[in-house]
Backbone as CSV, one residue per row, in Angstrom:
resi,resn,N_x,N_y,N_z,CA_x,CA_y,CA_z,C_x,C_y,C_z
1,UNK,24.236,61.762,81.129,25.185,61.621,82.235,26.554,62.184,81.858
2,UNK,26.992,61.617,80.561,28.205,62.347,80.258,28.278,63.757,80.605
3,UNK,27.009,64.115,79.596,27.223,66.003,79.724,26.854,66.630,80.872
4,UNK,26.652,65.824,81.884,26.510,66.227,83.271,27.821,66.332,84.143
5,UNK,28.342,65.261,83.764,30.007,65.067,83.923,30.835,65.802,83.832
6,UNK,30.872,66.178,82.335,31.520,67.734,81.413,31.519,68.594,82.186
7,UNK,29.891,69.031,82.491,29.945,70.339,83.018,30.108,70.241,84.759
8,UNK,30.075,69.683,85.775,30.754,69.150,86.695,32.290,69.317,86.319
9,UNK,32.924,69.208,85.612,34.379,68.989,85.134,34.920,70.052,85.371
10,UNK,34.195,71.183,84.506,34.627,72.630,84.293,34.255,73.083,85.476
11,UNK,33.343,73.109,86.320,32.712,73.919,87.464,34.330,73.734,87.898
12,UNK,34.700,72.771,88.373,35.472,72.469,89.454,37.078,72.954,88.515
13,UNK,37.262,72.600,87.743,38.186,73.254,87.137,38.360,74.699,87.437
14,UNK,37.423,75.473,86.845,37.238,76.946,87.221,37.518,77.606,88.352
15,UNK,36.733,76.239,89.092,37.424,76.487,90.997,38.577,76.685,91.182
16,UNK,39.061,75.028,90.864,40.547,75.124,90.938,41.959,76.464,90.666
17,UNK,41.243,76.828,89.153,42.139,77.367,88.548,41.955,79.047,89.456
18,UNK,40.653,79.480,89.782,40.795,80.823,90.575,41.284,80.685,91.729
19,UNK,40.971,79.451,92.954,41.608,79.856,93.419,43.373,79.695,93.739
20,UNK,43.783,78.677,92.932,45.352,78.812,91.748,45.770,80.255,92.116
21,UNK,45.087,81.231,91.529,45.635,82.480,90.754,45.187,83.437,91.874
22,UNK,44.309,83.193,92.754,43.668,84.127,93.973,43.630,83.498,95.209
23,UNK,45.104,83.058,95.522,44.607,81.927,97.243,44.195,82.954,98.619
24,UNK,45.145,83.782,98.291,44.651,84.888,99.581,42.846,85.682,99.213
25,UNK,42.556,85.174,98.729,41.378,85.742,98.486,40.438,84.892,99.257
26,UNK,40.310,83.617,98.834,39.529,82.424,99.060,40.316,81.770,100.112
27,UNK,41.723,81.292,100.570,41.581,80.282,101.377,42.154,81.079,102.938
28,UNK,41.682,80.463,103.368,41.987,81.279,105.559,43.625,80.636,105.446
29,UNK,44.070,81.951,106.348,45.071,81.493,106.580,45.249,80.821,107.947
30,UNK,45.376,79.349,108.165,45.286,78.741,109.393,46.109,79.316,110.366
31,UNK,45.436,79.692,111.320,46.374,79.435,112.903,45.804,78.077,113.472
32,UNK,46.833,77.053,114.261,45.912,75.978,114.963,45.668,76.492,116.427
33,UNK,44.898,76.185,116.586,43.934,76.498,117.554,42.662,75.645,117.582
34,UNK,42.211,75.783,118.990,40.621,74.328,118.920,39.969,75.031,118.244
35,UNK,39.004,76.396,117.685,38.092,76.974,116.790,38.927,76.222,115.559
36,UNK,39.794,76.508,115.430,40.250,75.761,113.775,40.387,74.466,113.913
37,UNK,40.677,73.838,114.587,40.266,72.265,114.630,39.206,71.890,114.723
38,UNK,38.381,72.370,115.564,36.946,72.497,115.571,36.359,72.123,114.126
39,UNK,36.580,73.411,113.712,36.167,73.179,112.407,36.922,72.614,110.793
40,UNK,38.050,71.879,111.296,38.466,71.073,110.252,37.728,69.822,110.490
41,UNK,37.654,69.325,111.983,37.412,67.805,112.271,35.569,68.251,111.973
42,UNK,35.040,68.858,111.851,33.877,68.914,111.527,33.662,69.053,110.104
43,UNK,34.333,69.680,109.619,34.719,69.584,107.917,34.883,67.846,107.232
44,UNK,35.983,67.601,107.827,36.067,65.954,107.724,35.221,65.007,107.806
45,UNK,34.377,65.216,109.196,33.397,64.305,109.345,32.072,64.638,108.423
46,UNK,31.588,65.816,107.625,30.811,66.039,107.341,31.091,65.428,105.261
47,UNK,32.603,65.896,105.070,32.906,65.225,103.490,32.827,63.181,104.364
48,UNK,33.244,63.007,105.028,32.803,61.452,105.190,31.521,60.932,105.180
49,UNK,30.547,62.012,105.956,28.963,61.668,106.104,28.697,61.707,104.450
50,UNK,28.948,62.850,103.620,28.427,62.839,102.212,28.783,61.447,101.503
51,UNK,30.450,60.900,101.387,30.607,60.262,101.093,29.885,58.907,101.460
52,UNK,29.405,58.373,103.012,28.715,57.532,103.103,27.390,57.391,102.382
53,UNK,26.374,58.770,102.019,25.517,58.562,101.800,25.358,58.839,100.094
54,UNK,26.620,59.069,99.623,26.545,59.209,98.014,26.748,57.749,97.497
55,UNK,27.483,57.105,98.577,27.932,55.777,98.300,26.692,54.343,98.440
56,UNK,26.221,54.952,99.743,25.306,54.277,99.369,23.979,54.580,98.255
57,UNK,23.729,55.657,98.202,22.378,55.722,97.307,23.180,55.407,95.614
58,UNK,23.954,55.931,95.523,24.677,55.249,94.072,24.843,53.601,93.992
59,UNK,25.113,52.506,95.420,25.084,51.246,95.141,23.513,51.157,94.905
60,UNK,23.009,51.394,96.306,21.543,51.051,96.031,21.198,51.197,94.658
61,UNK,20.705,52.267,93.848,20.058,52.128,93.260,20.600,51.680,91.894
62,UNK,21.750,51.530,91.601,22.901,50.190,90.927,22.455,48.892,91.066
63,UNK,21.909,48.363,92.267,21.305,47.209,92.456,19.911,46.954,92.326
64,UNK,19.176,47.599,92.872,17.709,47.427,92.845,17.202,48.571,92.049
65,UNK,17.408,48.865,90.766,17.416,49.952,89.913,18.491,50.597,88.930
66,UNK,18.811,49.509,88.384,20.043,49.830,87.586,19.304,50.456,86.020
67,UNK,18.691,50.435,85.919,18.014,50.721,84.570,16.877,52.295,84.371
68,UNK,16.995,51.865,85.599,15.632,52.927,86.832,14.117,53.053,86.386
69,UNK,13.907,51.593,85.931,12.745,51.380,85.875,11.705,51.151,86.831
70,UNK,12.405,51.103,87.851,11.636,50.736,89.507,11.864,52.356,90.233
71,UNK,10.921,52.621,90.913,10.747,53.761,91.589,11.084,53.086,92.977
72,UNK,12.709,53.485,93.622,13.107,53.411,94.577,12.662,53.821,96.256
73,UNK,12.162,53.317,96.766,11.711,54.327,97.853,12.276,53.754,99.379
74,UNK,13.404,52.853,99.085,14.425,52.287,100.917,15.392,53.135,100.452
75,UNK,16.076,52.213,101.546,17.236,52.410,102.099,17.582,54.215,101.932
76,UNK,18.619,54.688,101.207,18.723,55.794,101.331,17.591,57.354,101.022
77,UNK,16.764,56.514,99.920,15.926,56.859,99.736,14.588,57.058,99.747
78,UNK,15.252,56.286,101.144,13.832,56.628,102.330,13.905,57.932,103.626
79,UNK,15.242,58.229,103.093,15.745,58.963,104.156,14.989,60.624,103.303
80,UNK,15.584,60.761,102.043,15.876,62.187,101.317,15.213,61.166,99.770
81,UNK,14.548,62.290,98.978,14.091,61.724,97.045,15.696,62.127,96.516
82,UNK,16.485,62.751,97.343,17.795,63.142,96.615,19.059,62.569,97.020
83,UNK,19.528,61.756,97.645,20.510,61.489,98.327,21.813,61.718,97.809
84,UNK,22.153,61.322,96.778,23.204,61.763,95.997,23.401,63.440,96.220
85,UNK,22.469,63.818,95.648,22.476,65.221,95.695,23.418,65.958,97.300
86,UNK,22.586,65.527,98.301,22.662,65.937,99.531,24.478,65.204,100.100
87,UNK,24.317,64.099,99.717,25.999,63.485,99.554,27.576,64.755,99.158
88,UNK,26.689,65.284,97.745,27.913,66.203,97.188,27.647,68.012,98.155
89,UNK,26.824,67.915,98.713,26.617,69.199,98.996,27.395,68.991,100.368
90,UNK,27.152,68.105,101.052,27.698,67.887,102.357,29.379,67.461,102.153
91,UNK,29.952,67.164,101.077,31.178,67.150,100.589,31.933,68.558,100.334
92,UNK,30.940,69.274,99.821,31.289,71.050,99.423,31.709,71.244,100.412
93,UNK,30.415,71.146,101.356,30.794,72.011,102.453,31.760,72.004,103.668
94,UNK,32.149,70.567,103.683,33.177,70.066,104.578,34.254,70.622,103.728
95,UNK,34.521,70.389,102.531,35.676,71.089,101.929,36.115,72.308,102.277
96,UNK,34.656,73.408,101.957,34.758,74.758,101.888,35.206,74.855,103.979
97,UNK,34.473,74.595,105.039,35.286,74.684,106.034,36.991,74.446,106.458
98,UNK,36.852,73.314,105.343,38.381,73.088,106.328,39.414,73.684,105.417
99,UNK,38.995,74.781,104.511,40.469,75.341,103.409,39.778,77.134,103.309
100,UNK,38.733,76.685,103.614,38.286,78.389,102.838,37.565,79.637,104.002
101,UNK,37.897,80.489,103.530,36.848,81.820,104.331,35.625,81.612,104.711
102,UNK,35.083,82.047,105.607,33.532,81.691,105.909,32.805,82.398,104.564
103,UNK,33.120,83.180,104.001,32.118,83.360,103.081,31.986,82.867,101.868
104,UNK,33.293,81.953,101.773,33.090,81.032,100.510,31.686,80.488,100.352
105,UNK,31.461,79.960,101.626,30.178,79.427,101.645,29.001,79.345,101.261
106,UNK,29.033,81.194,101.121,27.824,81.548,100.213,28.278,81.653,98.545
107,UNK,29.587,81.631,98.252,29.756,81.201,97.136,29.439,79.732,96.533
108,UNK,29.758,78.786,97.853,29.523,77.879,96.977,28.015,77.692,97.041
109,UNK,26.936,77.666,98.100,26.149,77.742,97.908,25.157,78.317,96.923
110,UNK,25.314,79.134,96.082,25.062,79.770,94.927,25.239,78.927,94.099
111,UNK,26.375,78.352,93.711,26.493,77.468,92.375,25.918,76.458,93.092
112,UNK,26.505,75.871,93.702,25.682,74.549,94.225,23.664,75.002,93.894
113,UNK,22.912,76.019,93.897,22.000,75.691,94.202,21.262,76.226,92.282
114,UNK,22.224,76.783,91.387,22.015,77.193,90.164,22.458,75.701,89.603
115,UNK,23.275,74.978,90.088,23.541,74.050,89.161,22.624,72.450,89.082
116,UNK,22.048,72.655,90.633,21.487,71.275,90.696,19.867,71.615,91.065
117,UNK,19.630,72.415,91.482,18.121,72.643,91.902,17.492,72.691,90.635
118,UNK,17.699,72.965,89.274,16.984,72.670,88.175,17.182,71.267,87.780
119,UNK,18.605,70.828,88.241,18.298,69.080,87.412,17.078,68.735,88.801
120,UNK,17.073,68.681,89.947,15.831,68.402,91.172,15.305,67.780,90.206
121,UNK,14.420,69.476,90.106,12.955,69.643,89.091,12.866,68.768,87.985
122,UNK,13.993,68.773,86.844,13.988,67.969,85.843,13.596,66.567,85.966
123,UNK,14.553,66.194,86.920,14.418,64.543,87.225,12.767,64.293,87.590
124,UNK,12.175,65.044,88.819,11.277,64.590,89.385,10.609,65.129,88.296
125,UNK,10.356,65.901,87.180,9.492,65.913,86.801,9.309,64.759,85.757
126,UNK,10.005,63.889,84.999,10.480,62.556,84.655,9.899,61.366,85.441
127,UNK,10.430,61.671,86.681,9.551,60.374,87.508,7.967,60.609,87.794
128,UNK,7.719,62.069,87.557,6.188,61.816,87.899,5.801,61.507,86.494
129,UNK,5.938,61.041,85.394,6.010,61.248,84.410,5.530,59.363,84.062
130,UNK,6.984,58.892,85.004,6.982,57.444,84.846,6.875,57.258,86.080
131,UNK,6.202,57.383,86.980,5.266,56.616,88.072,4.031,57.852,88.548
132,UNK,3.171,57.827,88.053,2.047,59.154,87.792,1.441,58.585,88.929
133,UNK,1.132,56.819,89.847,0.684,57.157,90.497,1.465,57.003,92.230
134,UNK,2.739,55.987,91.962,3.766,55.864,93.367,4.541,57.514,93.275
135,UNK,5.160,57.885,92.641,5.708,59.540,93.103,4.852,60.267,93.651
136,UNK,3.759,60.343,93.485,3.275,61.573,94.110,3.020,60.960,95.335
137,UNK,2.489,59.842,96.191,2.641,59.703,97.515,4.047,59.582,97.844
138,UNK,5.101,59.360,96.879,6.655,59.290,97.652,6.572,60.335,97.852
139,UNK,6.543,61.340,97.460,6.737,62.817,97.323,6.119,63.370,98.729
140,UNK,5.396,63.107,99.017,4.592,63.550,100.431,4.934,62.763,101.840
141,UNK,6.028,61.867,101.934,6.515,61.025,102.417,7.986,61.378,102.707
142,UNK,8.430,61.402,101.522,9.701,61.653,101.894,10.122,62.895,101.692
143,UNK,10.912,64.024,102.296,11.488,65.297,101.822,12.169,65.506,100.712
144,UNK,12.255,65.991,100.084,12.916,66.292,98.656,14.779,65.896,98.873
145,UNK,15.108,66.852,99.758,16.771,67.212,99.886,17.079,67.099,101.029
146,UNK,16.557,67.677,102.748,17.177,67.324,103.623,16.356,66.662,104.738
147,UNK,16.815,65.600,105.098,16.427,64.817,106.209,15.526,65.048,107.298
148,UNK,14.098,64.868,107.601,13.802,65.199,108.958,14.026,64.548,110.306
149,UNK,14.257,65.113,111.212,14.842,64.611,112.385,14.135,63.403,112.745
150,UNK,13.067,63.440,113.109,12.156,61.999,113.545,12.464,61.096,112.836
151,UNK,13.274,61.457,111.529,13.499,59.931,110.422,14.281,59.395,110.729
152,UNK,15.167,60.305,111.125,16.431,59.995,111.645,16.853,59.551,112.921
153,UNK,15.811,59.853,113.684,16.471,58.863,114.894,15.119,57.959,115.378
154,UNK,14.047,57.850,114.362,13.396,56.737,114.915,14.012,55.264,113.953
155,UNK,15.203,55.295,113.534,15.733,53.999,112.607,16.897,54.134,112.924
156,UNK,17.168,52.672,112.975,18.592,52.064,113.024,19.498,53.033,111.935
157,UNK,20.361,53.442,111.611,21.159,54.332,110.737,21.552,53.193,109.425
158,UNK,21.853,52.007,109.197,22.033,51.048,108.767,20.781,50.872,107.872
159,UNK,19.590,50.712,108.325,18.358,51.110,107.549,18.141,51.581,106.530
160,UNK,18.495,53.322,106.405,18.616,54.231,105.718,19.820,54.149,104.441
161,UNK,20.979,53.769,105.277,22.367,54.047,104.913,22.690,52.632,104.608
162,UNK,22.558,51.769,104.123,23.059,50.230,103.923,24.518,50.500,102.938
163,UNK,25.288,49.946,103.046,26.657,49.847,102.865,27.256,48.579,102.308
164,UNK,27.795,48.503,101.186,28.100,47.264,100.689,29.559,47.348,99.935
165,UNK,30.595,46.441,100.789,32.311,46.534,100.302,31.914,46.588,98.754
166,UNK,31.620,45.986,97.982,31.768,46.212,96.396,31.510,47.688,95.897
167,UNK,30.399,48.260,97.032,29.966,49.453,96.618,30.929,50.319,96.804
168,UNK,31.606,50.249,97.964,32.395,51.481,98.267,34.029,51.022,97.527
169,UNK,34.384,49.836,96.991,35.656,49.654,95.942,35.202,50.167,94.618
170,UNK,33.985,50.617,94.246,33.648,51.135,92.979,34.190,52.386,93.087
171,UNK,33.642,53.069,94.413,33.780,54.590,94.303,35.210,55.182,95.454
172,UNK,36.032,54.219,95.539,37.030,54.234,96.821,37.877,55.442,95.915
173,UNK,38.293,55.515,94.888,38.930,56.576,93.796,38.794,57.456,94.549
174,UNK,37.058,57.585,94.188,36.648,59.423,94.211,36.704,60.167,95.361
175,UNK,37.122,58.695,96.663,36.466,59.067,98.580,37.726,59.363,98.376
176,UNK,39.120,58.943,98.367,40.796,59.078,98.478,41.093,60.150,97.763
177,UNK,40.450,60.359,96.603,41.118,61.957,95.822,40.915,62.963,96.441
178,UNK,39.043,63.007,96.733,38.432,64.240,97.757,39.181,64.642,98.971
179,UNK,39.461,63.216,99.664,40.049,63.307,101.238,41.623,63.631,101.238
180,UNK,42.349,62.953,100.075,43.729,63.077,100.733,44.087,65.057,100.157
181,UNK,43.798,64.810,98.562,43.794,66.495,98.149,43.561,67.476,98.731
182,UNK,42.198,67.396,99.862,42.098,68.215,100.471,42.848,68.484,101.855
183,UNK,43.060,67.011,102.253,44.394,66.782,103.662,45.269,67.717,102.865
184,UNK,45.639,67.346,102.080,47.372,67.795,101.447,46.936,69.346,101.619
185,UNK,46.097,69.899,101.085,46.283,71.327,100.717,46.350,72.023,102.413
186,UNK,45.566,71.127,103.140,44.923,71.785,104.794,46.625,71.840,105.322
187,UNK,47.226,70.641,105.053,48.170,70.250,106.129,49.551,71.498,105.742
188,UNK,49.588,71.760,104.200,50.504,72.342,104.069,50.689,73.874,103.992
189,UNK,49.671,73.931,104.189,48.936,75.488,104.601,49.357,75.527,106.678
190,UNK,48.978,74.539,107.064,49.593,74.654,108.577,50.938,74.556,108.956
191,UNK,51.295,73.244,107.941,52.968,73.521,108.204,53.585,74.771,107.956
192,UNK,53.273,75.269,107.145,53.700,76.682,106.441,54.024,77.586,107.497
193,UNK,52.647,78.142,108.157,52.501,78.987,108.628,52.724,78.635,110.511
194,UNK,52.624,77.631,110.807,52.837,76.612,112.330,53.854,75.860,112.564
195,UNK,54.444,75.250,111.485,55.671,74.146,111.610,55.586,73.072,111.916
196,UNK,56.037,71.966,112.188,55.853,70.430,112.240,55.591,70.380,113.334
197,UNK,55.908,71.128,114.526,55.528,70.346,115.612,54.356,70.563,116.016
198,UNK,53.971,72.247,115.762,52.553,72.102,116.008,51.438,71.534,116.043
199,UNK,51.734,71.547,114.211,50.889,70.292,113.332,50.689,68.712,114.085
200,UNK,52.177,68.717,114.799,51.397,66.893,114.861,50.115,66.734,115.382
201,UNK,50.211,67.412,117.108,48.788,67.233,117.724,47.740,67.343,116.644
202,UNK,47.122,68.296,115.919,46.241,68.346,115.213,45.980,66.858,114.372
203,UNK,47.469,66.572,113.463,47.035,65.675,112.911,46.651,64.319,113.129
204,UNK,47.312,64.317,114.411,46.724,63.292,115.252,44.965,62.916,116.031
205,UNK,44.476,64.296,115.978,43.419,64.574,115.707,42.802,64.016,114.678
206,UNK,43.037,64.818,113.389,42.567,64.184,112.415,42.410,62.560,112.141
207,UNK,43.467,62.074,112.276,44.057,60.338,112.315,42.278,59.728,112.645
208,UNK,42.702,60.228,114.414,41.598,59.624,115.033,39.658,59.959,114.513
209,UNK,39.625,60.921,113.889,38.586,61.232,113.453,38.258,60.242,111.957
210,UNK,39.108,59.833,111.133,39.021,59.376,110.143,39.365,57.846,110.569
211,UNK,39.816,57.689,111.445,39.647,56.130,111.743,38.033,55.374,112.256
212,UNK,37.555,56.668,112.998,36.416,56.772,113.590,35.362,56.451,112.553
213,UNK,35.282,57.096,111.120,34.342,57.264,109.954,35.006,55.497,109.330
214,UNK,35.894,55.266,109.354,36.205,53.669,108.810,35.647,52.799,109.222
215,UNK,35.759,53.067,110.693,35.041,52.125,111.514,33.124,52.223,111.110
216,UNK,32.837,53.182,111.106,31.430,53.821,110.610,31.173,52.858,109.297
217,UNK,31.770,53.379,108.428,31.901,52.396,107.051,31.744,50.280,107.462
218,UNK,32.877,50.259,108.039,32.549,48.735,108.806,31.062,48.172,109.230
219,UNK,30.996,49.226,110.072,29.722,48.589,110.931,28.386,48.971,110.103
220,UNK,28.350,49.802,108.937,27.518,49.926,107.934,27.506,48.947,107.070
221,UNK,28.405,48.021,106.863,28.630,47.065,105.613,28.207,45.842,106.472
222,UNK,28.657,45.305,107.988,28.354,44.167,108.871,26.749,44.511,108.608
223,UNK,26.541,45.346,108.984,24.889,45.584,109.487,23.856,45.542,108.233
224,UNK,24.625,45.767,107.322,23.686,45.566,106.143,23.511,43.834,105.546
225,UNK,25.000,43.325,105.715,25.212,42.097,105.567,24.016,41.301,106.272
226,UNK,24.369,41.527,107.713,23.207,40.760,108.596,21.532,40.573,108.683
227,UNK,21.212,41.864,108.171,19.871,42.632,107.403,19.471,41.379,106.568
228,UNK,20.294,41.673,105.335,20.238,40.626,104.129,19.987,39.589,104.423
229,UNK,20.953,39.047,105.287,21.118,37.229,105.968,19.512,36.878,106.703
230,UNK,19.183,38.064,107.333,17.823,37.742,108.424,16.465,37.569,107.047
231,UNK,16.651,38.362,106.196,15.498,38.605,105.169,15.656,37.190,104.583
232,UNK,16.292,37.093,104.420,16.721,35.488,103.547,16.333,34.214,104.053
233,UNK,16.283,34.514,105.223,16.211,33.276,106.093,15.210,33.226,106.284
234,UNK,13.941,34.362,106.985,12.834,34.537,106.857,11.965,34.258,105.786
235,UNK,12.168,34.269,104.436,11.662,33.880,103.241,11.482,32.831,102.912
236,UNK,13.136,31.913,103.126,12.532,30.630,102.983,12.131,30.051,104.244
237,UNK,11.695,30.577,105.224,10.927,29.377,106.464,9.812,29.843,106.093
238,UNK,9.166,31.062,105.281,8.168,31.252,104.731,7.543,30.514,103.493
């Protein structure tokens, strides 16, 4: 995990530091306009969706698999065998919309798919390893990396996505660094080039979009709560 960390460290470093030294290369220069709001508030909501679902598959399997001797197959990881995975990619990419050129995209997609599509393989080849005979029907069950539609809307979202306040004060750091760093860089790139007054409408936009994903967070943590409470209760009248 460390040296997974490390090199995660440097990727993003490297990022940082080129585009540091090359901004007109890599980042759009905003005009506001609804196409560019468009696609910031879709940027936003999409680093919030990652964050919900990195957050939860990291509590989950913290709780019912902290050791990972149990082969997980709810809540998030009933949705995707990768959730985490699919969490940081959907974080990229909300990033890469709301600061960068459309063709960053295929930049980042490139590293994104050299850096983690071999750990995939690695891992699962580990779990078939240590569950020779539950992985291979998970495996045919659930999709590897992205979600199929029928999964997704024949279940409560709460189901999939269970949400727990301790979980998300573990990782509240990493949701506030991602979100405000990248606010800061978006906003001052518009003031720049638009000026304050422009900017407000937009950011008022924004406001409301990220109050919207809090509320999301809420009713993910009630709904999981209540889940729990019904299972509990059911057990012992059992």
């Amino acid at each position: 995990m460390k040296r997974r960390l490390k090199i995660n460290g440097a990727i993003i470093a490297a990022a940082v530091l080129l585009v540091a030294i090359f901004p007109n290369v890599f980042m759009r220069r905003d005009t506001i306009d609804l196409w560019e709001e468009t696609l910031e508030i879709f940027g936003i909501a999409l680093i919030f969706l990652g964050q919900v679902i990195r957050v939860s598959a990291r509590g989950y399997k913290s709780e019912y698999s902290s050791k990972g001797s149990i082969l997980i197959q709810k809540g998030p990881y009933a949705l995707v065998r990768n959730p985490m995975y699919l969490g940081i990619l959907l974080i990229g990419l909300g990033i890469v919309l709301i600061l960068f050129k459309w063709w960053v995209i295929c930049l980042f997609a490139l590293v994104f798919i050299s850096r983690y599509v071999s750990l995939i393989f690695k891992e699962e080849k580990k779990l078939l390893s240590m569950f020779p005979r539950d992985y291979p029907d998970y495996q045919r069950r659930v999709p590897c990396f992205l979600p199929s539609i029928p999964t997704i809307l024949k279940r409560d979202i709460s189901e999939y996505l269970p949400i727990k306040l301790p979980w998300v004060k573990k990782e509240i750091g990493s949701i506030l660094a991602v979100l405000l760093f990248t606010l800061l860089v978006e906003s001052w790139e518009d003031i720049k080039h638009e000026g304050w007054a422009t900017y407000r409408e937009e950011a008022l936009t924004i406001i409301i979009t990220i109050i919207l994903f809090i509320a999301m967070f809420m009713y993910l943590s009630k709904r999981t709560k209540s889940i729990e409470e019904d299972d509990s209760s059911k057990s012992k009248s059992n």
